[in-house]
C-alpha positions as CSV (number, residue, x, y, z in Angstrom):
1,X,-8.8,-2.3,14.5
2,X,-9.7,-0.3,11.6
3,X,-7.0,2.9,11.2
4,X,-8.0,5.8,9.4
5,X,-5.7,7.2,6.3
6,X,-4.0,10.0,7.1
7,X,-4.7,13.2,6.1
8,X,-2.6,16.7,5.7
9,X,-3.8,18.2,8.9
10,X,-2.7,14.6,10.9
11,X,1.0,15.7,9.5
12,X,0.8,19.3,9.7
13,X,-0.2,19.3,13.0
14,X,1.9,16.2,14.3
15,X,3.9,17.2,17.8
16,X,6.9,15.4,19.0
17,X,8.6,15.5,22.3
18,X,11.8,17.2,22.4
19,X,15.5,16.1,24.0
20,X,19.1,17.9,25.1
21,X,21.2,15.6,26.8
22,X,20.8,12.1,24.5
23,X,20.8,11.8,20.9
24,X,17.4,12.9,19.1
25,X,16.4,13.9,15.5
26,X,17.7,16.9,14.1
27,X,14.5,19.1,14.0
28,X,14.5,20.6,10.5
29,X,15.2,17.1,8.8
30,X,12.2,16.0,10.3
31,X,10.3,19.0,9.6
32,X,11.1,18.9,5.6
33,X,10.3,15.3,5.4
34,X,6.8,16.0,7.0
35,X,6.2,18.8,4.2
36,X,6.6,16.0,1.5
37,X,4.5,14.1,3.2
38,X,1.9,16.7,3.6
39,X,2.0,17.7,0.2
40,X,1.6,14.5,-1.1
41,X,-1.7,14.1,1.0
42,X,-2.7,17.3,-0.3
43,X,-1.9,16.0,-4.0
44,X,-3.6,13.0,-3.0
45,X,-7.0,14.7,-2.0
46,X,-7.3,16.6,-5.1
47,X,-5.2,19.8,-4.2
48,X,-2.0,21.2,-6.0
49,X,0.2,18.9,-6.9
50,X,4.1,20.5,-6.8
51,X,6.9,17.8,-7.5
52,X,7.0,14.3,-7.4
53,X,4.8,12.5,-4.9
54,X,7.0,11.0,-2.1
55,X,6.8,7.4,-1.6
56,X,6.7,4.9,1.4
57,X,10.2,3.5,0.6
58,X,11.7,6.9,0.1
59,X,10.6,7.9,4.3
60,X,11.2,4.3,5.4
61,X,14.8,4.9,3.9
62,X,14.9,8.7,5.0
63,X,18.0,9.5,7.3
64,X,18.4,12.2,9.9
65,X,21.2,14.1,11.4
66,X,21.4,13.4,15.2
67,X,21.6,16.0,17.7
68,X,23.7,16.1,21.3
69,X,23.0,18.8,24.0
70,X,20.9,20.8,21.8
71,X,17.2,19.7,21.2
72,X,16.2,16.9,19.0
73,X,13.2,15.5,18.0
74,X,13.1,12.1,20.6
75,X,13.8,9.0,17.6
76,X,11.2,6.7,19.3
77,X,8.5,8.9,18.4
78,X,9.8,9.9,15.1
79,X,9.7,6.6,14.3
80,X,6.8,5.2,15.1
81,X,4.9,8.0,13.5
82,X,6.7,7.5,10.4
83,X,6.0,3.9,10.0
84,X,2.2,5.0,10.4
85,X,2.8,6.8,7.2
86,X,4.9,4.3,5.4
87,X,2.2,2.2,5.8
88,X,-0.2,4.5,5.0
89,X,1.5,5.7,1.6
90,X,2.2,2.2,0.7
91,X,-1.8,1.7,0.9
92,X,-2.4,4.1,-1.8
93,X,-0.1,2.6,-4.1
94,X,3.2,4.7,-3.7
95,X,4.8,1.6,-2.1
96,X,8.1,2.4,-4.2
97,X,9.4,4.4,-6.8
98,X,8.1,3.4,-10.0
99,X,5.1,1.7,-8.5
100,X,2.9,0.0,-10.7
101,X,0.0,2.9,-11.3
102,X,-0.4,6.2,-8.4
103,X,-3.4,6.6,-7.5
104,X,-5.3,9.7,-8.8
105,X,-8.7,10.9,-7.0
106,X,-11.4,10.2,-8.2
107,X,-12.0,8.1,-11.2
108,X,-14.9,6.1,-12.1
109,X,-15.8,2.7,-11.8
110,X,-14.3,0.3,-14.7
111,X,-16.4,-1.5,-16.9
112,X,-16.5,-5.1,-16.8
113,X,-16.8,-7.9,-19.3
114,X,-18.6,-10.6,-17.6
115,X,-16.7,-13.2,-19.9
116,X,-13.6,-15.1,-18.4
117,X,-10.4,-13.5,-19.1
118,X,-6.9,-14.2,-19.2
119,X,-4.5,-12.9,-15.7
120,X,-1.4,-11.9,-16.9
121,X,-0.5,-12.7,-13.5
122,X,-1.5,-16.4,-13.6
123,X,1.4,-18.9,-14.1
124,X,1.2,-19.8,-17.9
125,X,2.2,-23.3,-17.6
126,X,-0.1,-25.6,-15.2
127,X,-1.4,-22.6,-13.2
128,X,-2.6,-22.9,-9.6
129,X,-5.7,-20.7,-10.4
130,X,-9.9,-21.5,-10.2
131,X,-11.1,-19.4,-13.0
132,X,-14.2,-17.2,-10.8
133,X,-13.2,-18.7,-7.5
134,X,-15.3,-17.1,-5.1
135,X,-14.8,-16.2,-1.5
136,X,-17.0,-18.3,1.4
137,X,-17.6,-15.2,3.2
138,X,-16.9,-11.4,2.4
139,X,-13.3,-10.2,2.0
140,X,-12.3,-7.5,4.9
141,X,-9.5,-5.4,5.2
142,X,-8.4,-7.7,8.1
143,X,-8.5,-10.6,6.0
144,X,-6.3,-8.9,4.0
145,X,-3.8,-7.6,6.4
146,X,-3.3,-11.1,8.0
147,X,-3.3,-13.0,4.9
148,X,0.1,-15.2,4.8
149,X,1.8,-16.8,2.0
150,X,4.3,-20.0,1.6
151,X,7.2,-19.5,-0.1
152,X,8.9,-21.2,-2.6
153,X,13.1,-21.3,-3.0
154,X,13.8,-24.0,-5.7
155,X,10.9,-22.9,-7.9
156,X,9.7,-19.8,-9.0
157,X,7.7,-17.7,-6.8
158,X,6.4,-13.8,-6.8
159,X,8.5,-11.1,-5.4
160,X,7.4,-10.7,-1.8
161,X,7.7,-7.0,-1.3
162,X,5.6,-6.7,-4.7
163,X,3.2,-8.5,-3.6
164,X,3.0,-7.3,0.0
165,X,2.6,-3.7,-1.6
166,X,0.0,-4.4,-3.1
167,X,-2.2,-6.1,-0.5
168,X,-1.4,-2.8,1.4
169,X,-3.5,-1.0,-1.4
170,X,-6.1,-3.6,-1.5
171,X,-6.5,-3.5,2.8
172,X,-6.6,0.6,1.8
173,X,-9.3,0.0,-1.0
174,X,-11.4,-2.2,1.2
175,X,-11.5,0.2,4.2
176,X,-12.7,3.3,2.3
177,X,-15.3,1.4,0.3
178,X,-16.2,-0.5,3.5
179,X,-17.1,3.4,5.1
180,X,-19.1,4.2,1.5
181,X,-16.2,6.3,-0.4
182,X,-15.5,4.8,-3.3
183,X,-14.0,8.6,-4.4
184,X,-11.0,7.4,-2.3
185,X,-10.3,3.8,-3.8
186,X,-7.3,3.3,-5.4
187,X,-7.5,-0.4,-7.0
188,X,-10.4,-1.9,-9.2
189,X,-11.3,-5.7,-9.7
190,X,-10.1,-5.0,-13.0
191,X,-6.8,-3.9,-11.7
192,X,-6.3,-6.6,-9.5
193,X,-7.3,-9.1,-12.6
194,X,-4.0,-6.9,-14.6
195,X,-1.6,-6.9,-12.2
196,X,2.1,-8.7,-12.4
197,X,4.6,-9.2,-10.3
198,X,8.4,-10.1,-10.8
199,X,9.6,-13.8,-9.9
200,X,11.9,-15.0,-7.8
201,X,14.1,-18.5,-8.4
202,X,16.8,-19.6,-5.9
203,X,15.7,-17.1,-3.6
204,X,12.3,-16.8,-1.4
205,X,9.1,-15.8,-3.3
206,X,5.4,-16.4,-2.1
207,X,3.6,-19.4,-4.1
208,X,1.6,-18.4,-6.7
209,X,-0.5,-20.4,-6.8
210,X,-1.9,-18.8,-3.5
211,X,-1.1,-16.0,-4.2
212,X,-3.4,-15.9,-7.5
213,X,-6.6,-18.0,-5.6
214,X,-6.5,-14.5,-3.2
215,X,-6.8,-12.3,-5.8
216,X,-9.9,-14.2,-7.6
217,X,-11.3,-13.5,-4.3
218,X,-10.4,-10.1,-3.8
219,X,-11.4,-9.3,-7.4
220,X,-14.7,-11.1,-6.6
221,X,-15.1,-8.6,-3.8
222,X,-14.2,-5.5,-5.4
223,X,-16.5,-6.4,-8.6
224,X,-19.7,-6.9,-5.9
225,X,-19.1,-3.1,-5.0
226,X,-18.9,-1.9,-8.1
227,X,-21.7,-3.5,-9.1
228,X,-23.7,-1.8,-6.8
């Protein structure tokens, strides 16, 4: 089912039910972390930008005080409403602080050279990659979102929560270009061609070998839109 991003009246206008006599949210905390988020949204749709955008891992992290026999935000709904928006900032690239590039709206279409180029994110030695490996059938933000990975432990692998970021970007990217707003896309084929992620050893990482096949493909994809 295709979800719609978010936008600052979705936050500003976002109701919870209140609760006296069990623990809920104390209401101002939750309050002032919705007015980041709403002025990030606003930043992110071309308005006034005023601080530091907030990012997905800074409200999945985000703490409240807890409130007995005086009202309180109920947690249930707090929290499912903010992992909509975790997911939703992590789709326009502010997975993390120090994410790889924030999105900016708009900016135009990159210009590609039709040559074969290097991936810095390709293994160097023995990569698993099909130089211009082409999808069967057209990418979709739900291929996207249910794409899986193996992992690797005794050999080197990518960093899972790098690369799961940035799939969230690409499902984002795919769904606005899918409804004919390009304005609102916030990856490129050529910055999916660019992009590296940290490795793993000893410890679980996806293979990237598949990992690197995908992104032909979803480079492949993105190029076929902008090419239009």
């Amino acid at each position: 089912m295709e979800t719609m991003p978010l936008t600052p009246a979705d936050i500003r206008d976002k109701k919870f039910h209140t609760v006296r006599l069990r623990p809920g949210y104390n209401e101002e905390d939750v309050d002032a972390l919705l007015d980041r988020i709403e002025t990030t949204l606003i930043a992110l749709e071309g308005g006034p930008r005023k601080g530091p955008l907030i990012t997905a891992d800074e409200v999945r992290n985000a703490r409240f005080r807890t409130t007995r026999l005086s009202p309180g935000y109920r947690e249930d709904e707090v929290d499912d409403f903010l992992d909509v928006v975790v997911a939703d900032l992590a789709g326009r690239g502010l997975g993390r602080s120090g994410a790889m590039t924030p999105p900016l709206p708009p900016r135009p279409a990159a210009t590609h050279d039709p040559r074969p180029r290097d991936h810095p994110h390709q293994e160097p030695a023995g990569g698993g990659r099909s130089p211009g490996a082409a999808p069967q059938s057209r990418l979709t933000p739900e291929h996207v979102r249910e794409q899986q990975f193996a992992t690797t432990r005794l050999t080197t692998g990518y960093n899972e929560q790098e690369v799961d970021d940035f799939l969230d970007r690409a499902e984002f990217t795919l769904e606005v270009l899918q409804r004919g707003r390009p304005d609102r896309a916030t990856l490129t084929s050529a910055d999916v061609e660019r992009v590296q992620f940290s490795t793993t050893r000893a410890r679980p990482g996806y293979d990237p070998a598949q990992v690197d096949r995908f992104l032909d493909a979803l480079a492949d994809e993105l190029r076929r839109y902008e090419q239009r």
